[in-house]
N, C-alpha and C positions, 0 to 999 in steps of 0.2 A: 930531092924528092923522088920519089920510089917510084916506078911505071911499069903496069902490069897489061902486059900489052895481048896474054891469051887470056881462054879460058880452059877449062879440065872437063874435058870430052874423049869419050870411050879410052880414057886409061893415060890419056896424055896432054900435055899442053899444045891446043891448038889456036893459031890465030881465030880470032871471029869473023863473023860475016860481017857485025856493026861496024860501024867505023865513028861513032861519036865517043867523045871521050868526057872522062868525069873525073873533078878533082873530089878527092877524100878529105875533108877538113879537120883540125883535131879543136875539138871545142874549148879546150883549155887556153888555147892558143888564139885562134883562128885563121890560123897560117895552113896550106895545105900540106900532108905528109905523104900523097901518093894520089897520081892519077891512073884511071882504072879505062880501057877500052871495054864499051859492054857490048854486051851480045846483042842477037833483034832474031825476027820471029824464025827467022834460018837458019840460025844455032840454036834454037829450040827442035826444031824440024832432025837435025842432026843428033842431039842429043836425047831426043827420045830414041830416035830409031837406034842409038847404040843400046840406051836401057832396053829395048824389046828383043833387039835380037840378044842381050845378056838372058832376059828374063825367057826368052824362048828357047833357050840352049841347055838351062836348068843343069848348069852345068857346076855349080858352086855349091856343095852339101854342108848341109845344117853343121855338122860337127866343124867343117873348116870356117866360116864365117862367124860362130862359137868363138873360133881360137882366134883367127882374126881382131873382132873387134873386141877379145881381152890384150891381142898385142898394141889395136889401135889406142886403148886405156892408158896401158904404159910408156906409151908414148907419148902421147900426149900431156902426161904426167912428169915425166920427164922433160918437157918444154914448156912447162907450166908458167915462167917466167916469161918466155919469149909470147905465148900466146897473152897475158897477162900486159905486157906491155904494149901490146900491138891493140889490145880492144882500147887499150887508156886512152890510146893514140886517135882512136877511131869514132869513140862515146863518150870520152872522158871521164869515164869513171876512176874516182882518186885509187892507187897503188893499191893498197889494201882489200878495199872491196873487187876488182877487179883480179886478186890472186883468192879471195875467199870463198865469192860468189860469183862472177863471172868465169871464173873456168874450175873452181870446184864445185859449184853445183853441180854442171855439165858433167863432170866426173864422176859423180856418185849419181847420176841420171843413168848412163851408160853401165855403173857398175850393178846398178838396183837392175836394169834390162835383162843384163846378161842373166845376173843372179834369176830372175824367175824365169827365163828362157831356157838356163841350163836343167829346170826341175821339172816343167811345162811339156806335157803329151799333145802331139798334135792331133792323135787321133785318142777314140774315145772310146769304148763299148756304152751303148745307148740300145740296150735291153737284147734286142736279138739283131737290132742293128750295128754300122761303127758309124760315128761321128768324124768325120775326118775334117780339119782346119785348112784351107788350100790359100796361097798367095794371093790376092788381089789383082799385083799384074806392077804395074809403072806406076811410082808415086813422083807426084809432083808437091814439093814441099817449097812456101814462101814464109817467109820466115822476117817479121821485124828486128829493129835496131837497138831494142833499148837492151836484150838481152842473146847478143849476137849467134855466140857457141854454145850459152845454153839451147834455144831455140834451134839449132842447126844438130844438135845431139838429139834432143827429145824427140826429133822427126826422124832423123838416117837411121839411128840404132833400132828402132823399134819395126821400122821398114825390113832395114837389112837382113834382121834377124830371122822375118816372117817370109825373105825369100824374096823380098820386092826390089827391084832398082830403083837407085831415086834419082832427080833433077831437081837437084835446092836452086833457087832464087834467093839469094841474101837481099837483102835490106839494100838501098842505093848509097845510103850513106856509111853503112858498117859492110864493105863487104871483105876487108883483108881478114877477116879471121877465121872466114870461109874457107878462101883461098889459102891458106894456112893448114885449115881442116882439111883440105883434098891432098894439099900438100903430104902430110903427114897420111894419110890412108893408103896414097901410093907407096909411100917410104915402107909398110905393115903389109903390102901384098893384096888390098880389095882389086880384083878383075875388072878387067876394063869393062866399062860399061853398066858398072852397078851402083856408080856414085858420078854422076855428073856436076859440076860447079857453075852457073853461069851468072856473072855480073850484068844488073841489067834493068828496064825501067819499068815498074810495074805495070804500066798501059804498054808496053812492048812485049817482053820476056809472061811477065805475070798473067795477062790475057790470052799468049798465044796459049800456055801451058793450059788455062783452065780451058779452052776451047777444043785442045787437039785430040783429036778422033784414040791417038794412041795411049793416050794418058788414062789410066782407070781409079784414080783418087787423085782428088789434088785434098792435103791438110794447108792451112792458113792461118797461123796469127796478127792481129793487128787491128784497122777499125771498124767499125761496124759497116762503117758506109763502104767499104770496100769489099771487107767480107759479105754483101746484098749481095753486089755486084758480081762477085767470083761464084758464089752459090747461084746467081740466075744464069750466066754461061755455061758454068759447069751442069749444067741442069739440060745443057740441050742435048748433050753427049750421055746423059743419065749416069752421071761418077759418082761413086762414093765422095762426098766432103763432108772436113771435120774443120768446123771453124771456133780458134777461140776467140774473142771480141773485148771489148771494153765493157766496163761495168761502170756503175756506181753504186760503190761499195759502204753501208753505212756500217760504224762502231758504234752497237747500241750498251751503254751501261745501266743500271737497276738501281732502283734504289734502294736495296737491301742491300747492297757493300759497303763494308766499313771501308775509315780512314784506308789505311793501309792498303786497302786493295782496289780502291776505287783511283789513289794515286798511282798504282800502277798499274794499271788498264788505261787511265790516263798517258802514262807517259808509253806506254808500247803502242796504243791508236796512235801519237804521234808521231814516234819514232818508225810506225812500219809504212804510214803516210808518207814519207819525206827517204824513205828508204830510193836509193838510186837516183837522188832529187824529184822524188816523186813521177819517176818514170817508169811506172812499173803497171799493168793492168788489174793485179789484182792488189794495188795498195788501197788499204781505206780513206776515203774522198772524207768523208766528215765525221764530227762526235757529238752521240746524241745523247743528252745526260738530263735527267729530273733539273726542272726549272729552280728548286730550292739549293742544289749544287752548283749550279753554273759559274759562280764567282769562283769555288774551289778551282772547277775544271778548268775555267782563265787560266787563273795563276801556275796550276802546273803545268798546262800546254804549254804557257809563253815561257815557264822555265825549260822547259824540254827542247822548244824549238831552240830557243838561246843556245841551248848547248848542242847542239847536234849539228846546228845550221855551218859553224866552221867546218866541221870533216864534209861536207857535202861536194859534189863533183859538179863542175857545169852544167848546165842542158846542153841537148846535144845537136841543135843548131838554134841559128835565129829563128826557122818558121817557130821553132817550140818555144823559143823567146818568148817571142810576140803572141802565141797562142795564150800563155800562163799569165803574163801581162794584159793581157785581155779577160781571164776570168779574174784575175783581181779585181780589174776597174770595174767588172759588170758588179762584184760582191759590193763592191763599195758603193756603188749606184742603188743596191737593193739595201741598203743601209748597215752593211758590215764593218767593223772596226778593224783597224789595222795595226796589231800589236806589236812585229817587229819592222824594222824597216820604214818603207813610204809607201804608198799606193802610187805614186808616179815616178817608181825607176826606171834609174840612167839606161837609156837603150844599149845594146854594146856593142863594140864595134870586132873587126878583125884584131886589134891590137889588145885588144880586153878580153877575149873569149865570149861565152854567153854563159856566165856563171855572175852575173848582176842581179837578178828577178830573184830575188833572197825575200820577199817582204811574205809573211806569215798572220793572217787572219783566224 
């Protein structure tokens, strides 16, 4: 098992101030692949202050942070495999999706940045005045587990590009692919202090950032109830936040679709619901279909999930077990039918992963 005993502050691997430590679990499994020492509100303290004396030094020009993170692209691209196997290990997301979409989304996130960054005027003529676009200051970027490096790209590149130093917080349970991504940012030449890395527990790491006097954005994805909570701290400090949050998301179909296309709007609500095993915030939660369809729409969802439910990945721990296992049972309590599966799966253990909660309403 792997131990990752720093964090990545101002340019280099340094011990932490925290001293708790945290196993990483691979949900396939549920055996651990790597214990993590995290950070606490001290190596926040530290790792802002390298972001601001970077961001105060303005010492890193648009054109080199350009080239930069088109070298950090190719690199990353070039380890495409090794980051790829490292999220499997961390989310469990099966092989394939985890080299298609988990670290090529990311990829083509960064390469779309760049692309409109490289064409993008930051200043402006605005009649007889200029418009000038100016840095922000220290972004503080917290970042969920279910799409590790995509979410760790869509915050740093867009940062970076605009001149900001960042301090990402990964996820508690995904954070090697962070540590990876700093990894590899060093390897490509970002300056110290313009990409911080810290492992570490949201009510520690994640509060101090949205609190701290020096931070001038904090962005956040993840749940609602936490994004409140980050937006009323970060509120006292008056920062820019940008939260995305959870949804419920419906798939409404018409009934003016024919055959043919009413099956396939069918089976893509299904298929993009159950996408990542359904770990995704903007997957469609339900399908709402004319009452004189409904028997069609049955039959092809439960053919759709039949088929799909094999290539699926774990969940990516037991709390999310037990979470998914609980709005089953609440469906089935509100009088819902259970088409694949059982409404009372096997709970699972360490020895079985948490890829059991397979049952499909």
């Amino acid at each position: 098992m792997d131990k990752h005993e720093s964090i990545y502050l101002d340019g280099s691997w340094e011990a932490p101030h925290g001293d708790e430590w945290l196993e990483v679990i691979d949900p396939r499994s549920g055996e651990p692949v790597a214990s993590v020492r995290l950070a606490d509100a001290v190596d926040v303290d530290r790792a802002v202050a390298a972001a601001r004396r970077a961001f105060d030094a303005d010492a890193w020009p648009l054109a080199e942070r350009l080239a930069t993170l088109r070298s950090l692209h190719a690199r990353v691209s070039e380890r495409l495999d090794e980051f790829a196997d490292l999220i499997s290990s961390e989310m469990g997301s099966p092989d394939q999706f985890s080299r298609q979409v988990q670290v090529g989304m990311p990829l083509g996130v960064l390469d779309t940045t760049l692309t409109v960054a490289e064409g993008f005027s930051f200043d402006q003529p605005l009649g007889p005045s200029l418009l000038t676009r100016e840095p922000i200051g220290v972004v503080a970027a917290i970042t969920p587990w279910n799409f590790p490096l995509h979410q760790a790209v869509a915050k740093i590149a867009p940062a970076l590009v605009a001149g900001c130093p960042v301090v990402l917080k990964p996820a508690e349970l995904t954070p090697l692919s962070a540590y990876l991504l700093a990894e590899v940012a060093h390897e490509v030449g970002v300056p110290a202090g313009w990409l911080n890395v810290l492992a570490g527990r949201g009510t520690v790491v994640g509060e101090a950032l949205a609190t701290h006097r020096d931070v001038d954005m904090v962005t956040f994805t993840g749940s609602t109830a936490v994004g409140r909570r980050i937006g009323a701290l970060a509120a006292e400090t008056v920062k820019r936040v940008t939260l995305e949050l959870g949804g419920k998301s419906p798939s409404v179909l018409l009934d003016d679709l024919d055959p043919e296309a009413f099956a396939s709007a069918v089976q893509t609500s299904v298929g993009f619901g159950l996408m990542n095993t359904g770990q995704t915030c903007a997957a469609w939660t339900r399908l709402v279909v004319p009452e004189e369809r409904y028997d069609e729409a049955v039959a092809i969802a439960k053919a759709t999930a039949g088929a799909v439910a094999p290539t699926l990945g774990p969940l990516v721990s037991q709390t999310q077990w037990e979470r998914v296992a609980g709005h089953l049972q609440d469906a089935v309590a509100d009088g819902a039918e259970v088409l694949l599966g059982t409404a009372t799966p096997t709970p699972p253990t360490r020895a079985t992963g948490w890829i059991r909660c397979s049952s499909v309403g």
